[in-house]
Residue, then its C-alpha position, 0 to 999 in steps of 0.5 A: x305437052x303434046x299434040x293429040x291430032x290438033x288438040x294438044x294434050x296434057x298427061x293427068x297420071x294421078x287421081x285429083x281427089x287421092x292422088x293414086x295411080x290410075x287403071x285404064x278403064x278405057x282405051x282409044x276412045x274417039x268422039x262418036x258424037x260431034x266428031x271432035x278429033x283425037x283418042x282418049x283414054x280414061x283411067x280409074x282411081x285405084x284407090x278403092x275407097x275413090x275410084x274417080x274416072x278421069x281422061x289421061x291425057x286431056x285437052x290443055x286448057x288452052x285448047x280445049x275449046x277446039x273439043x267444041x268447034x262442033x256442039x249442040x249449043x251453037x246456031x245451025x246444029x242438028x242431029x239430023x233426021x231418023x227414018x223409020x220403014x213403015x213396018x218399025x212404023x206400025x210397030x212402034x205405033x202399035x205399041x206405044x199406048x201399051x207402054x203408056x199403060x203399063x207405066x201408068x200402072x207400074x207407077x213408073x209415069x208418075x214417078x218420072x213425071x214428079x223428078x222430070x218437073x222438079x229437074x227441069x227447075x234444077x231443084x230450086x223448089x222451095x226457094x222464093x222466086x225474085x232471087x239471084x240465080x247464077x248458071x254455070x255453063x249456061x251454055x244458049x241459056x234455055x234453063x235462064x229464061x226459064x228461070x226468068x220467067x218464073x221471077x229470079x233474076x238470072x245471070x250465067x257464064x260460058x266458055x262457049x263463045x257461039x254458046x254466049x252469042x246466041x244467049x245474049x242475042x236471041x235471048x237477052x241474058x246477062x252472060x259472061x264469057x269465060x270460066x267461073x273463077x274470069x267472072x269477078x262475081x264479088x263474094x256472097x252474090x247469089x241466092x242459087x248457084x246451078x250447075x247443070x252437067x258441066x263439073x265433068x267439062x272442067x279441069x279441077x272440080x274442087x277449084x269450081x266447087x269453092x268457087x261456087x260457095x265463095x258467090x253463095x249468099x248465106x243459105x244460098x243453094x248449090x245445084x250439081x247434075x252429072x252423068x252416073x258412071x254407077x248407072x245401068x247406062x255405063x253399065x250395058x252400053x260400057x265404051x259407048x255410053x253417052x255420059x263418057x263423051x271424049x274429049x269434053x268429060x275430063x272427070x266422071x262421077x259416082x254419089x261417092x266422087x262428087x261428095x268427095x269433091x265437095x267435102x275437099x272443096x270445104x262443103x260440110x254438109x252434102x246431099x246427094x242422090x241418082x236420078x233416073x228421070x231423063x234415062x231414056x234420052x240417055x240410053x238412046x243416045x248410047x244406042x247411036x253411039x254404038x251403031x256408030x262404032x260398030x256399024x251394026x244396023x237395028x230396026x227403030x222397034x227394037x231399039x225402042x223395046x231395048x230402052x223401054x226393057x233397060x229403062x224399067x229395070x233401071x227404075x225397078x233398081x232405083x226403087x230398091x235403092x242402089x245408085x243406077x239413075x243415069x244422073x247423080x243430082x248433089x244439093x247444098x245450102x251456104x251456113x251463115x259461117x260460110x260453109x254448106x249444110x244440106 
């Protein structure tokens, strides 16, 4: 073991799912969005028929915890405010109701607002509400008390212990802190089990994934969302694209690594699909990463053109069916005989 500038690290030389060699993918990376310390590399399967992306080295699990001293789900954070000079001003608001029409008219707006309403409910649709719903990771619980209000009966764990806190307090869920595996859920306790971009936080996604299956009820649902590494995001913005976050991402997916991880988890039957509902949060986001790392200043308005263009083509790729959503959704149902049909 050891010490990357106070999170001590661990070596990860070969691919979980194949067991190949990895090819640096990207090197010295730093992590420009909650400044955590360190540089990170990730390397990329070279086995062409898996080309899982994977962080070399990793936090050890021991200390990990320090990537998150600094995170979006403890009290009192804030990303600070954005100025805006009145010239971007009149532009974006000159604009504006232009964008809405044409993505009114291109059909683009009722798509979104369709996938938008079906994540925001992690695909749960068609289950009965009054079920027990478990979310891993829940971090300050926001989609729990959704959830609750809508009838499940909601529990959640989190490594997080600020994250726990503020679930339980300011919230009142039933949270557990620790890892899923800690919990000590007994077998067949739970009609969902979600997991919403927490698979790429973890150190063996296979592990979590059987875990995961374990706890669902007969014809429970599982729910995976996680970062695109196929998405016209990585694609433009590459080193500074939001969905790598060093050093919390331990492992990045594609449709075909996330199935893969559920197939050697034992799953039998997987659905997966890319999701370009929330593309423009995304993509805004790699835009202040970038301005980070390379100190180039743009005008509001430019910015917003550059995310409004990415995300209409990102759209228009989706339509014609290639893999470039900004996130990968996976779905699964437990078998009467313990395995998962989609």
């Amino acid at each position: 073991m050891s010490c990357n500038d106070q999170i001590a690290s661990v070596p990860v030389p070969a691919c979980r799912l194949c067991g190949s060699g990895g090819a640096m993918l990207y090197e010295r990376l730093t992590d420009l969005t909650y400044g955590a310390p360190g540089e990170w590399n990730l390397r990329r399967c070279r086995n062409p028929a898996c080309g899982l992306v994977w962080l070399d080295p990793a936090p050890s699990e021991e200390e990990i915890h320090k990537a998150y001293r600094v995170y979006y789900t403890h009290p009192g954070y804030s990303e600070g405010e954005k100025r805006i000079d009145r010239l971007n001003y009149l532009l974006l608001k000159g604009c504006k109701p232009l964008q809405k029409l044409f993505l009114r008219a291109s059909g683009i707006r009722r798509f979104e607002k369709e996938w938008r309403s079906r994540a925001d409910d992690l695909f749960l649709d068609g289950l009965p509400p009054g079920g027990k719903l478990l979310d891993v990771g829940c971090g300050k619980g926001d989609f729990l008390v959704r959830m609750r209000r809508k009838g499940w009966k909601v529990e959640g764990t989190e490594v997080d212990s600020e994250a726990v806190e503020q679930a339980r307090v300011k919230n009142g869920l039933t949270v557990h802190t620790g890892t899923l595996e800690s919990a000590g859920f007994p077998t067949d306790s739970f009609d969902a089990v979600t997991m919403n971009h927490v698979i790429e936080h973890v150190h063996d996604p296979v592990s979590v994934l059987r875990a995961c299956l374990r706890l669902l009820k007969p014809s429970g649902r599982l729910v995976t969302v996680t970062p695109n590494l196929d998405g016209v995001g990585h694609e433009r913005f590459g080193r500074n694209w939001r969905g790598l976050e060093p050093p919390r991402h331990l492992h990045l997916f594609t449709r075909r690594t996330l199935k893969e991880c559920a197939v050697r988890a034992g799953l039998r039957s997987i659905e997966t699909w890319c999701l370009p509902g929330y593309a423009d949060a995304i993509l805004q986001s790699s835009m202040d990463i970038e301005k980070r790392a390379t100190g180039k200043k743009r005008g509001e308005f430019s910015r917003w053109v550059e995310v409004s263009l990415l995300k209409v083509r990102e759209y228009n790729r989706y339509n014609n069916k290639e893999n470039v959503g900004e996130e990968v959704v996976m779905t699964a149902r437990k078998d009467s005989e313990g395995g998962l049909s989609g």
